[in-house]
C-alpha positions as CSV (number, residue, x, y, z in Angstrom):
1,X,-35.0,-135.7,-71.4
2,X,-36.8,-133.2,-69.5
3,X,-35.4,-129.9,-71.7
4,X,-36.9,-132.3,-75.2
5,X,-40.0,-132.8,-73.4
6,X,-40.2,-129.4,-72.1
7,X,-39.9,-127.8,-75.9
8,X,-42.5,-129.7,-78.2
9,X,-43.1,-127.0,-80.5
10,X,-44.2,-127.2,-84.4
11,X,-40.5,-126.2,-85.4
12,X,-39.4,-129.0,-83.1
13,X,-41.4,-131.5,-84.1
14,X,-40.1,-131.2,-87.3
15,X,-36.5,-130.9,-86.4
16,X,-37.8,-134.2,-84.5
17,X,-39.5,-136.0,-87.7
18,X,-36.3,-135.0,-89.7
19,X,-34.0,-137.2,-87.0
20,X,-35.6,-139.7,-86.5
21,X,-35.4,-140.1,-90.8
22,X,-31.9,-139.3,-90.7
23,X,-31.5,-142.0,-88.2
24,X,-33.7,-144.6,-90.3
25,X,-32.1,-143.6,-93.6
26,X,-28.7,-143.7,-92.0
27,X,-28.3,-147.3,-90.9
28,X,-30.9,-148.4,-94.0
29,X,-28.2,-146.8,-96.7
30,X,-25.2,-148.0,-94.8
31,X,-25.3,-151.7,-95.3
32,X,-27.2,-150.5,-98.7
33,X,-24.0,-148.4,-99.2
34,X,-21.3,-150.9,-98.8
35,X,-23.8,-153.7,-100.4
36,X,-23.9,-151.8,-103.9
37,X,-20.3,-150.5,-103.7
38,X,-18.7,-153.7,-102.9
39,X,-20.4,-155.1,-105.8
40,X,-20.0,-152.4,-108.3
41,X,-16.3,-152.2,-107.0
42,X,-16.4,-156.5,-107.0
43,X,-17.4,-156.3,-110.8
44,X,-14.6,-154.0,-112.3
45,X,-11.6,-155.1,-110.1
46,X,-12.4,-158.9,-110.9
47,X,-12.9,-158.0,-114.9
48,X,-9.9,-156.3,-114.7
């Protein structure tokens, strides 16, 4: 906690900013993920 705090820079900020949207965009696509394969894979495997 103390090292993140102590290194606040531009570039770390950034490096910051692009985390915290990997972490949104990671749990937003996962049940996104599964939602539109499970359905696309639902479709094909029931019509077959």
């Amino acid at each position: 906690m103390a090292k993140k705090k102590f290194i606040p820079p531009d570039g770390e900020n950034r490096i910051r900013r692009r985390f915290h949207q990997l972490l949104h965009q990671k749990p937003k696509v996962y049940p996104d993920k599964p939602r539109s394969n499970k359905n696309g894979l639902l479709k094909p495997i029931r019509r077959s």
